[in-house]
C-alpha positions in Angstrom: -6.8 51.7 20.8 -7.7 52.4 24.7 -7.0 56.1 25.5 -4.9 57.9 28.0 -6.6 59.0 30.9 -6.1 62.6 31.5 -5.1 63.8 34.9 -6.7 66.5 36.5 -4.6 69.5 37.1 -3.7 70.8 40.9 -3.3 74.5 41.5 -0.6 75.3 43.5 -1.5 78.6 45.7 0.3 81.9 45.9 1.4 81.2 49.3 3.6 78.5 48.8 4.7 79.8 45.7 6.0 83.1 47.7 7.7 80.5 50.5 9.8 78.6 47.8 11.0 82.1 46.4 12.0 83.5 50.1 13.7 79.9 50.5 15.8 80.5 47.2 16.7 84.1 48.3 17.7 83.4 51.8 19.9 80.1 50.6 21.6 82.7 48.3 22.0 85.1 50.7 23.7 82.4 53.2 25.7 81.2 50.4 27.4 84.8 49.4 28.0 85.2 53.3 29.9 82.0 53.8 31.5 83.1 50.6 32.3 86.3 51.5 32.9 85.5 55.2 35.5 82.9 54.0 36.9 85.3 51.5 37.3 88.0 53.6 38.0 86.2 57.4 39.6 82.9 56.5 42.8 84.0 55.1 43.1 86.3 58.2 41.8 84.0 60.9 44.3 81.0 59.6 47.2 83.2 59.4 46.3 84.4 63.4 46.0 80.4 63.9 48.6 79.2 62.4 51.3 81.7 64.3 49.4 81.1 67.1 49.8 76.8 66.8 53.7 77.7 66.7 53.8 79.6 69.8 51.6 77.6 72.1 53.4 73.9 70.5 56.7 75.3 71.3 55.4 76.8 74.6 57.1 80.3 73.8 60.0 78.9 72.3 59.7 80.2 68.7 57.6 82.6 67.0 56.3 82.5 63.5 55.1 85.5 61.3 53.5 85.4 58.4 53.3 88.1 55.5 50.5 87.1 53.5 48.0 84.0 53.4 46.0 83.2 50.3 43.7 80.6 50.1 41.2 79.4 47.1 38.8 76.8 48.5 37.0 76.8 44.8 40.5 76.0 43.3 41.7 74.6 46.2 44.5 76.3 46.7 46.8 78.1 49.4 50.0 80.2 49.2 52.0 81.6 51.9 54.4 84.7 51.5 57.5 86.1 53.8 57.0 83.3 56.5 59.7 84.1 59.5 60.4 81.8 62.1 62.6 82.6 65.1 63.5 82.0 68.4 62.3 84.6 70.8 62.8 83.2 74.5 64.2 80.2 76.6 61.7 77.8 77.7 61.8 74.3 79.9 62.2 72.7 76.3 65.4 75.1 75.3 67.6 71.6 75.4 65.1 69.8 73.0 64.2 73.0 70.8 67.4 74.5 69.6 67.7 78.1 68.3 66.6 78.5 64.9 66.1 81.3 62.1 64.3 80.6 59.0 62.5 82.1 56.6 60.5 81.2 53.5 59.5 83.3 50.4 56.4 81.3 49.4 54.4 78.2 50.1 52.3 77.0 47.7 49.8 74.5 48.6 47.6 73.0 45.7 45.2 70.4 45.2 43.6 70.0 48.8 41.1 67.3 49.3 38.7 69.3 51.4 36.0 66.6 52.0 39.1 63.9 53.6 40.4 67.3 55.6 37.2 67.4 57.1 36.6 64.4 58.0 40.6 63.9 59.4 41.1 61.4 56.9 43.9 60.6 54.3 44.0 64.3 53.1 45.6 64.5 49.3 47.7 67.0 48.2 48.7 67.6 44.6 51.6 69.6 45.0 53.7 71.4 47.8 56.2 73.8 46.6 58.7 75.7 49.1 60.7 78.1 47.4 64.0 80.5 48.8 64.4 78.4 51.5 67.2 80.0 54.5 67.8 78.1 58.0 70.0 78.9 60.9 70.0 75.8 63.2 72.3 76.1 66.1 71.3 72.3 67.2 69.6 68.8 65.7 65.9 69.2 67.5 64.9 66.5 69.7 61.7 64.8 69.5 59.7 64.9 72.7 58.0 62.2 71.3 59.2 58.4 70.0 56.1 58.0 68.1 56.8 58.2 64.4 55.9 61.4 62.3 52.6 59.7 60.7 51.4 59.1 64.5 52.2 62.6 65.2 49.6 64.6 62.6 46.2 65.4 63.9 44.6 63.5 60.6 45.0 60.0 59.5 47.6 61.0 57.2 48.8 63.3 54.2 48.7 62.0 50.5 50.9 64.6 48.8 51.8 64.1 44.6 54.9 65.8 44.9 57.1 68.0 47.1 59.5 70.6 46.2 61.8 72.9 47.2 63.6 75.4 45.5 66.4 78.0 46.5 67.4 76.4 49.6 70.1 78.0 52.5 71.5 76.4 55.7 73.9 76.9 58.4 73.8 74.7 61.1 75.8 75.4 64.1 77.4 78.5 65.5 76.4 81.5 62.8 80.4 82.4 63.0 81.9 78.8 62.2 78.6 76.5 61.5 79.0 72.9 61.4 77.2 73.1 57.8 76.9 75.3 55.7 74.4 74.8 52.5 74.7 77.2 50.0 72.2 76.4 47.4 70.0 73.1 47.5 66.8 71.7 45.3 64.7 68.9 46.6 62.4 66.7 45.3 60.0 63.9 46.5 57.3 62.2 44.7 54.2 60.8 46.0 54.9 61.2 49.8 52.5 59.4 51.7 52.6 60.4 55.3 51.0 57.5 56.6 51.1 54.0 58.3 50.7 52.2 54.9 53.6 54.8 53.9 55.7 54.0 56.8 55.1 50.1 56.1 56.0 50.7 52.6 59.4 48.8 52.5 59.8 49.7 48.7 59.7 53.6 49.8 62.9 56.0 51.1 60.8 57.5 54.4 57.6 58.2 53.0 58.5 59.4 49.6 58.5 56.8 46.2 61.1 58.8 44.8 63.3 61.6 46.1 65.9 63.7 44.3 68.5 66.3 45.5 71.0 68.6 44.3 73.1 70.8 47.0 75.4 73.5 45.7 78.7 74.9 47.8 78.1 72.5 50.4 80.6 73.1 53.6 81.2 70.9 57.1 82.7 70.2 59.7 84.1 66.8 60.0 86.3 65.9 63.1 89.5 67.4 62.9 88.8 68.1 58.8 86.7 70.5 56.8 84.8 69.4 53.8 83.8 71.4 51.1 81.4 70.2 48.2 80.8 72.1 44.9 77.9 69.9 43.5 76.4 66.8 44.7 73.2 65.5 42.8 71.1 62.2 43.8 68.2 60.7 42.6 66.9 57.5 43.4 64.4 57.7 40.3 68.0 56.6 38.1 69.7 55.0 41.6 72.4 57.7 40.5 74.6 60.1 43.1 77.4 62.5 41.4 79.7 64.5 43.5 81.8 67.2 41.6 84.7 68.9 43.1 84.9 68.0 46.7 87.5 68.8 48.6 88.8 67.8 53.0 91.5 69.6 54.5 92.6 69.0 57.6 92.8 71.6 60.5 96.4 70.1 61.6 98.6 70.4 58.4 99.8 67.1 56.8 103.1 66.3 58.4 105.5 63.0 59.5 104.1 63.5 63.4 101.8 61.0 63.8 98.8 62.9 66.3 95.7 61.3 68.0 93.5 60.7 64.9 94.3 60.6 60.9 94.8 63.4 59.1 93.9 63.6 55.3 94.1 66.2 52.6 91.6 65.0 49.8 90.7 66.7 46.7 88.3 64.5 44.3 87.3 66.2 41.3 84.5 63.7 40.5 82.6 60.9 42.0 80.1 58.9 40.5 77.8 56.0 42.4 75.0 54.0 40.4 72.8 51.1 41.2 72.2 52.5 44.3 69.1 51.1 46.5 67.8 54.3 48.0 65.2 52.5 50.1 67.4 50.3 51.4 69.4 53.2 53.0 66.3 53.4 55.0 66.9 49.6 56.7 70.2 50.5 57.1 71.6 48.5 54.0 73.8 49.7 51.4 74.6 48.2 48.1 75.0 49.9 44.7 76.4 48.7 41.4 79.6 50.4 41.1 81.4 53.5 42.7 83.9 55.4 40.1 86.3 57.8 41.7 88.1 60.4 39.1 91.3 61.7 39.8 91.6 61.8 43.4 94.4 63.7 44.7 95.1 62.1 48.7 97.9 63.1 51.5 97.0 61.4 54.9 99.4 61.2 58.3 98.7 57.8 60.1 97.5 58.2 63.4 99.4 57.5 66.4 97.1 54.7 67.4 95.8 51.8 64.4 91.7 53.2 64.2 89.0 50.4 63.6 88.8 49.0 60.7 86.0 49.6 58.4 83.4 46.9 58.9 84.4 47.9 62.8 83.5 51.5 61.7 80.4 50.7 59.8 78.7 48.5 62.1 76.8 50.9 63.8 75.0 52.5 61.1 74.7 49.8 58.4 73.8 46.2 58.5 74.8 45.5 55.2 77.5 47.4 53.1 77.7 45.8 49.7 79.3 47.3 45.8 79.6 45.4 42.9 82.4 47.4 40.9 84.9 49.5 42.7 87.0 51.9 40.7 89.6 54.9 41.1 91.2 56.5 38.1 94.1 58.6 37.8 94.5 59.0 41.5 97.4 60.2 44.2 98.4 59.0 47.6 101.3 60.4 49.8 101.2 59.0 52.8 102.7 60.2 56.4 103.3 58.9 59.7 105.2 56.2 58.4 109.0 55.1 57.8 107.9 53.8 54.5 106.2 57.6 53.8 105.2 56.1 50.2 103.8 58.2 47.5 101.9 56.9 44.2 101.3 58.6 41.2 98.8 57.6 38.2 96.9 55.0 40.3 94.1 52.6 38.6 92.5 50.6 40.7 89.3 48.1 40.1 87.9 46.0 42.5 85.0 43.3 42.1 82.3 42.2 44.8 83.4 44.3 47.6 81.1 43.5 50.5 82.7 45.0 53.7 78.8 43.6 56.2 77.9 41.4 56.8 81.5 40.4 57.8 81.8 37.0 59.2 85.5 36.8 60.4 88.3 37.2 57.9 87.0 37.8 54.1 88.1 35.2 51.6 89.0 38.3 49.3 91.6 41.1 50.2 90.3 44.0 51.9 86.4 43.2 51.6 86.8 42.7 47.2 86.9 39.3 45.9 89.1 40.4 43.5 91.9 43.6 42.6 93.2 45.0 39.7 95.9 47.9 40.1 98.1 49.5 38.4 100.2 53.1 38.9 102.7 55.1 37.9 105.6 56.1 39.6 106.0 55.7 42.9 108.5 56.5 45.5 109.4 55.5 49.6 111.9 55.7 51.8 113.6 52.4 53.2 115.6 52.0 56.0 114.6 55.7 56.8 116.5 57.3 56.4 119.5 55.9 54.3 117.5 54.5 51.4 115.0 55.9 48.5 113.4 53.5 46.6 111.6 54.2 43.8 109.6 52.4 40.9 108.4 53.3 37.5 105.0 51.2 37.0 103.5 48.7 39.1 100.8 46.1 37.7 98.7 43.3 39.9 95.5 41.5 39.3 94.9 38.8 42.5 92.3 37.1 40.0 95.5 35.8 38.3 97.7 36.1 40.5 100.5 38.7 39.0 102.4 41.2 40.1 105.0 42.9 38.1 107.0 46.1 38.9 109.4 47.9 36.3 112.1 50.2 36.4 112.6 49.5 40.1 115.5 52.2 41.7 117.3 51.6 45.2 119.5 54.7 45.6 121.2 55.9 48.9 120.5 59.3 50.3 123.8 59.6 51.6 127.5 58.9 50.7 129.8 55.7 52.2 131.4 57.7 54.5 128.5 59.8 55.9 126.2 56.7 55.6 129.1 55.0 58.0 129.2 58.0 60.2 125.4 57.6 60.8 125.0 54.1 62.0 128.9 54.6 63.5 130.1 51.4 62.0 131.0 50.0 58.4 127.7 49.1 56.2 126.9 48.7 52.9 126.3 50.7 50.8 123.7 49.8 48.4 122.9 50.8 44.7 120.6 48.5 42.4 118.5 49.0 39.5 116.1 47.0 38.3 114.4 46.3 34.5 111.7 44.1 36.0 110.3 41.9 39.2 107.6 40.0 39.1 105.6 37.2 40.3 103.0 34.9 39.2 101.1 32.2 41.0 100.9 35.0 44.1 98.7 33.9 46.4 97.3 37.5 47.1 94.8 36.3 50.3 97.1 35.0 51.7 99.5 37.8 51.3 96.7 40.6 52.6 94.9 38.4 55.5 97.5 36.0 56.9 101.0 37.9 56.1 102.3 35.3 53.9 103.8 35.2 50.7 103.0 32.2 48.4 103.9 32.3 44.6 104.6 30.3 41.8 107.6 32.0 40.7 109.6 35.4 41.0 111.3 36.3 38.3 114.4 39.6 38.3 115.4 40.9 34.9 118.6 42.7 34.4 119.5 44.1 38.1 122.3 46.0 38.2 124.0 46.0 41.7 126.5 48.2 43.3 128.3 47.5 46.7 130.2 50.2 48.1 132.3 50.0 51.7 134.5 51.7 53.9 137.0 49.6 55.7 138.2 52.4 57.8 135.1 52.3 60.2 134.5 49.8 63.0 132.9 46.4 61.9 129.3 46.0 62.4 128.9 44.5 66.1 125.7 43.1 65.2 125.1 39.7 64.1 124.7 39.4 59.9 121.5 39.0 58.8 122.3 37.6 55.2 122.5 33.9 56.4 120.8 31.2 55.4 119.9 30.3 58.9 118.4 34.4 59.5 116.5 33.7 56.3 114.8 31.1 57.3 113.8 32.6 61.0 111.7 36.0 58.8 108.8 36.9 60.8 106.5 35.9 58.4 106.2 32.5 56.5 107.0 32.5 52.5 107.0 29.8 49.7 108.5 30.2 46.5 108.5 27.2 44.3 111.5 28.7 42.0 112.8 32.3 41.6 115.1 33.3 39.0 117.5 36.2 38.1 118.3 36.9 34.8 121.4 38.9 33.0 122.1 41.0 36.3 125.6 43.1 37.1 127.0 43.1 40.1 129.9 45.4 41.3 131.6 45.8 44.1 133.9 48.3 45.8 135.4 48.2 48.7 138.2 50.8 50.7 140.5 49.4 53.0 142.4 51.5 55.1 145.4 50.7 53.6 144.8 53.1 50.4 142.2 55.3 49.5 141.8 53.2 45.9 139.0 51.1 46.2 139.3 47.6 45.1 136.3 46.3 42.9 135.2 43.3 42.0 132.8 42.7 39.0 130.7 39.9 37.8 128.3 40.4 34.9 125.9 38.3 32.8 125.2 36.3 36.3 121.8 34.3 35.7 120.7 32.3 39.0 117.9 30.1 40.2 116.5 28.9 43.3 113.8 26.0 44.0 111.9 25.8 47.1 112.7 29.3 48.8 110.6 28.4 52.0 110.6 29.0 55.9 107.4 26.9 55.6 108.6 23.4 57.6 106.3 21.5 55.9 107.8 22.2 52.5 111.6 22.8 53.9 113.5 20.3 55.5 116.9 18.1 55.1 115.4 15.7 52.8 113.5 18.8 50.8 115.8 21.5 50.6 116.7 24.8 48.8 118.4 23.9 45.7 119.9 26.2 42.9 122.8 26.9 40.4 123.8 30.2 39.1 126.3 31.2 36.3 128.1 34.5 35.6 132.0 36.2 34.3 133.9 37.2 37.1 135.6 40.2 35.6 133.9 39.8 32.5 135.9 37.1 31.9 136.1 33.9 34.1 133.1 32.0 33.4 131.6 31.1 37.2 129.4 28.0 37.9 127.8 27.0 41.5 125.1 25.1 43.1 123.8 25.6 46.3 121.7 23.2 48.4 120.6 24.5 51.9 118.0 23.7 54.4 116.8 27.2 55.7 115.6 25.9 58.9 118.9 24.1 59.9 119.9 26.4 63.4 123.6 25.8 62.5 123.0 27.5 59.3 124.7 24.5 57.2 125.0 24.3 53.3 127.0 23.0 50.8 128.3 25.2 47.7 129.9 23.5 44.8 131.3 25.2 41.7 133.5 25.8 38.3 135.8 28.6 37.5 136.6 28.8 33.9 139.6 29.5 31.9 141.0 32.9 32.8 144.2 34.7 33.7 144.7 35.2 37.1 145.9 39.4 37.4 142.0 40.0 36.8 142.0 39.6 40.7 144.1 42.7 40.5 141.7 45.8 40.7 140.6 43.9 44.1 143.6 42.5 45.7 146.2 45.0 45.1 144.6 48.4 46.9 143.2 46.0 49.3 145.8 43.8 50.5 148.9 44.5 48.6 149.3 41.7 46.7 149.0 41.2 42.8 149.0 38.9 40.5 152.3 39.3 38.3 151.1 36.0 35.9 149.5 33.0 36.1 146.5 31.0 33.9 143.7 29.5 35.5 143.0 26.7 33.6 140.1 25.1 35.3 139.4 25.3 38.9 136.6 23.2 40.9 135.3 23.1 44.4 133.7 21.6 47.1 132.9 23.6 49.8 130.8 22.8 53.1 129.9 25.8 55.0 127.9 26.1 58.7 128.0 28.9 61.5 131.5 28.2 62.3 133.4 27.8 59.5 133.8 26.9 55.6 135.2 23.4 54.9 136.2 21.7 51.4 138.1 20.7 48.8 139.8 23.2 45.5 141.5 21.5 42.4 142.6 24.1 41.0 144.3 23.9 37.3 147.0 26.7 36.7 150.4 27.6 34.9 153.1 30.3 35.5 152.0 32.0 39.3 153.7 34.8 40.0 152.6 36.7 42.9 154.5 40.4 44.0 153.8 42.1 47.2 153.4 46.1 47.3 153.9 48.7 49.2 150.8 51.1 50.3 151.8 53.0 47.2 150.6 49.6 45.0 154.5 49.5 44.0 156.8 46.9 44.2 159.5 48.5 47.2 163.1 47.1 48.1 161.9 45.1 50.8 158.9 44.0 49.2 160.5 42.7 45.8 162.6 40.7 48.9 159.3 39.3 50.2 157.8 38.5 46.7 161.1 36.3 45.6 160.8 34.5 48.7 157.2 33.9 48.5 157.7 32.8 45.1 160.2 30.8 45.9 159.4 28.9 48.9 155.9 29.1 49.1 154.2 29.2 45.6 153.5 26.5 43.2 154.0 27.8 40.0 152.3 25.6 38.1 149.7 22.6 39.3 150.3 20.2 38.2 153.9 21.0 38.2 154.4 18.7 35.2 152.1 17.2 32.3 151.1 13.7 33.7 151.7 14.7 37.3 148.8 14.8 39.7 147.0 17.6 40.5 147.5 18.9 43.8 144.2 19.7 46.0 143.8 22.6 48.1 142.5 22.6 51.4 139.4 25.1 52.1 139.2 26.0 55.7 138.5 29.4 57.2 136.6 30.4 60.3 133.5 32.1 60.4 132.9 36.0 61.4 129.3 35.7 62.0 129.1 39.7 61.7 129.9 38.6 58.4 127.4 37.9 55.6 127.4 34.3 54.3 129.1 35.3 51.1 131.8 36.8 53.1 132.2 33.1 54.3 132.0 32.0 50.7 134.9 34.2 49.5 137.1 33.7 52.7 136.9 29.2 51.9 137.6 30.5 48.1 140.8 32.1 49.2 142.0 29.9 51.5 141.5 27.5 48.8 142.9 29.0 46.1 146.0 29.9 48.6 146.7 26.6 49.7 146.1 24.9 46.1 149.1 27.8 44.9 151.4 26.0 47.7 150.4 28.5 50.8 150.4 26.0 53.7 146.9 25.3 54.8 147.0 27.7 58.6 148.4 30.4 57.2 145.9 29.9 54.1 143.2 30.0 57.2 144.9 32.9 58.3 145.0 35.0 55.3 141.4 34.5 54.5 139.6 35.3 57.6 141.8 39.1 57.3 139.5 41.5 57.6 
């Protein structure tokens, strides 16, 4: 086996031994200076520099003190104590720097990437902590620069892990009424990256990956409002914002005077928004999964102007504005500033696919939602302010299917005949009804919302009750009736109802004529009626397509009624043609109307059968009566209803000379037709018209000749 050579060993001498012990020393010694030196002048020297930097950058403006600076390059590691910014002078850049007053308890900076620091690289940052936080801003500052905030930093960039601040204060805005005031707040963001990559970062909300918030006893201004907030919490982390117990009063009170701009009085106990895209917020767009509202309580007075709608609104902050699920529980709305001034208890309200932007002319939904479902409570407005309340007890749609249904529906006048005659200075009626139940189906709700037209299948009234009250003792309405076929037909907005029906409804009514303060009424109960093709729409109503309908009801409780109507709504001289069947019945039920109204009564007589023909227009009512009767007796009264000397005179001869007692007169004779004429009062509603070619009917069928039949009809 060859052996190892063995190397020769080389002294090393004294001298250099004594050199490489100096060099040791002195390294040592230079080490514990810079140690020291950095220990003992660093913390002092940054804290000069860094009030310094604020002074000279703001040119004079503000002034920053610092209480105590620690730093730990081994660890490193910086904190920052009793940190006071203020403003101490005005400078050329007052406008752009506004007055502010801050300070800071501590600053903790940890985790500093020295090497990247001193090379002005991407410097990271494990953790910056802020904590008992108070600002006084008396303005938004204005950047004297439009570069963005990355550009702005004298390194490439800052890579921090996470940001936080704790114990937050704010007023912004005059100290003695700020704009905002912020009475406790937390933030939170998660790996910031103050950079251009960050900036670029279209996944990120500004720099941060994640940000989370929660502000305590939150107060602003708002124009013409103030808005208080007792808890709002955000975090993009679980796309999740939750507002509790916020609250906007207005600095005008909420009254009927319409002002300027809208005044509302909100109190919402809870709000709840999820699904939301945080970083889109940043492009401008908005869309979240669903917003849930809890119980808000809302007053609002419309303004005296109609303000933009909300796409109109939205358009200069947002490019897109879109919710999935839209819903409001248990909510209140009195509104002001309106004849109608409606208010709604118990509201429920969903909506589905609400996009309000991008709006590309009129949405194919209603209000921005593809689809509604409400529903409330009671709910109460005034009509024909201010002679009418209306009221209802529930109210249920769903434009997805196209119902609507309303319960318990109330029309009650706020005043009595008399002083509801005394307003308006002529006679009017006077309106009661109640109402089990209206609803529709097939309702074209789009249509309804963007194009002011109603379209349904059918609308159907259950069990109305009705009450007519007037006062013949005031002037007769100058104005031209509106209840005519003719007026219904020229409505201001198109409608189309295939059929609508009314079932089991009461009607009553009551009518004072000067002649006695009794009022005569007029009754007719278990009336069931239906209508086909209800439309102003000319393509669906003409002559050869016209409204038809029948409807069925007891006069008095006791004659059974039949008619059918046929009338083409569009037809300017308002012509239609009614035909009908009374039923068996004896004729003094006509009493309670005819005798405090006009003196006359019925002493006997037995309607058989009567049937009619009656063709009606703007001018007047013409047809044919048979009417089928035994043993009239008519007596004339005095204004006391009772039969006087002169008027037990008049009643022989009428019954004598005029009157057919019975018609036919004799079993196998003809029956005698009566001619139905009277002129038309077109003050008058169109069943005025029906009841005045009834009478004249009925008067000339009972022997009356046929002009003074005219006559006695068209008395007022």
């Amino acid at each position: 086996m060859p052996t190892q050579p063995v190397l020769p060993s080389v002294a090393v001498p004294a001298s250099r031994r004594r050199w490489g012990h100096w060099l040791l020393v002195v390294v040592g010694l230079l080490a514990v200076g810079i140690w020291a030196g950095l220990t003992f002048w660093l913390d002092p020297w940054l804290r000069r520099a860094l009030q310094e930097k604020v002074q000279t950058a703001s040119h004079g403006r503000y002034q920053l003190r610092i209480g105590e600076l620690h730093t730990s390059l081994w660890h490193r590691r910086a904190e920052l104590r009793a940190l006071h910014l203020r403003t101490v002078g005005r400078t050329a850049d007052s406008a752009r720097l506004p007055q502010v007053e801050a300070t800071l308890g501590t600053l903790q900076i940890a985790g500093v990437g020295l090497w990247q620091l001193l090379r002005r690289s991407e410097v990271p940052l494990d953790s910056v902590t802020l904590n008992a936080v108070t600002v006084q801003l008396s303005g938004w500052p204005q950047s004297a620069s439009a570069l963005p905030l990355h550009r702005q930093l004298p390194i490439e960039g800052l890579l921090i892990g996470k940001v936080v601040v704790r114990h937050a204060q704010g007023l912004y805005g005059a100290a003695n009424t700020p704009a905002v005031r912020i009475g406790d707040a937390t933030l939170l963001l998660w790996d910031v990256r103050f950079s251009a990559a960050g900036a670029a970062d279209s996944s990120r909300i500004g720099y941060a990956a994640a940000v989370a918030v929660e502000v305590r006893n939150l107060m602003a201004q708002v124009p013409g409002h103030q808005l208080r907030l007792r808890r709002l919490m955000a975090a993009s982390g679980s796309r999740r914002l939750e507002a509790d117990s916020m609250t906007i009063h207005p600095l005008q009170s909420i009254t009927s005077r319409r002002s300027r701009n809208v005044r509302v009085s909100l109190a919402l106990p809870r709000l709840v928004l999820t699904g939301v895209d945080a970083a889109g917020l940043t492009r401008r767009q908005f869309q979240a999964d669903s917003l849930w509202v809890a119980s808000p309580r809302m007053a609002l007075t419309l303004p005296a102007r109609k303000p933009p709608a909300l796409h109109e609104a939205l358009a200069p902050y947002l490019r897109q504005c879109q919710l999935k699920t839209l819903v409001v529980t248990n909510g209140q709305v009195r509104i002001a500033g309106t004849e109608l001034a409606p208010a709604v208890a118990d509201v429920h309200i969903t909506g589905s696919r609400v996009q309000v932007l991008p709006y590309a002319g009129r949405p194919v939904g209603m209000y921005y939602a593809q689809a509604w479902r409400v529903q409330t409570g009671r709910a109460t407005a005034t009509l024909n302010a201010p002679y009418y309340h209306l009221a209802w007890q529930r109210l249920r749609a769903d434009t997805r299917a196209g119902r609507l249904q309303l319960t318990n529906i109330a029309l009650m006048p706020t005043m009595s005949v008399v002083e509801l005659a005394q307003s308006k200075g002529h006679q009017a009626a006077h309106v009661t009804a109640r109402i089990s139940e209206l609803a529709l189906t097939g309702l074209d709700f789009p249509a309804a919302l963007n194009q002011a037209q109603l379209r349904a299948a059918t609308l159907t009234v259950r069990a109305p009750r009705v009450t007519t009250r007037s006062d013949g003792r005031f002037p007769i309405n100058p104005a031209i009736s509106r209840v005519t076929p003719e007026a219904l037909g020229r409505v201001p907005f198109r409608f189309a109802l295939q059929l609508l029906q009314v079932r089991q409804a009461t009607i009553t009514m009551l009518y004072r004529s000067p002649r006695s303060p009794q009022p005569g009424s007029l009754q007719i109960t278990r009336f069931a009626g239906t209508l086909r093709n209800l439309s102003n729409d000319p393509r669906r109503m003409n002559a050869t397509h016209p409204l038809t309908g029948e409807a069925s009801g007891r006069l008095q409780n006791q004659c059974l009624a039949r008619l059918t109507l046929r009338a083409n709504l569009l037809d300017p001289a308002g012509r239609h043609t009614v035909t009908g069947v009374f039923g068996a019945a004896p004729l003094a039920i006509l009493n309670a109307m005819t005798v405090p109204t006009r003196g006359l009564g019925f002493k006997s007589g037995q309607i058989n059968r009567i049937r009619f023909q009656m063709e009606l227009s703007q001018a007047a009512a013409e047809g044919t009566m048979w009417g089928h009767y035994t043993d009239l007796k008519l007596q004339l009264l005095n204004r006391q209803n009772k039969p006087g000397l002169l008027h037990r005179a008049g009643t022989s001869l009428v019954n004598g000379i005029f009157i057919r007692d019975n018609n036919p007169r004799r079993p196998g004779q003809p029956l005698q037709s009566g001619r139905m004429s009277s002129g038309r009062e077109r003050r008058f509603s169109v069943f005025s018209l029906w009841r005045q070619g009834l009478v004249s009917g009925l008067l000339n069928s009972a022997g009356v000749p046929s002009g003074l039949a005219k006559k006695l009809s068209e008395g007022e």
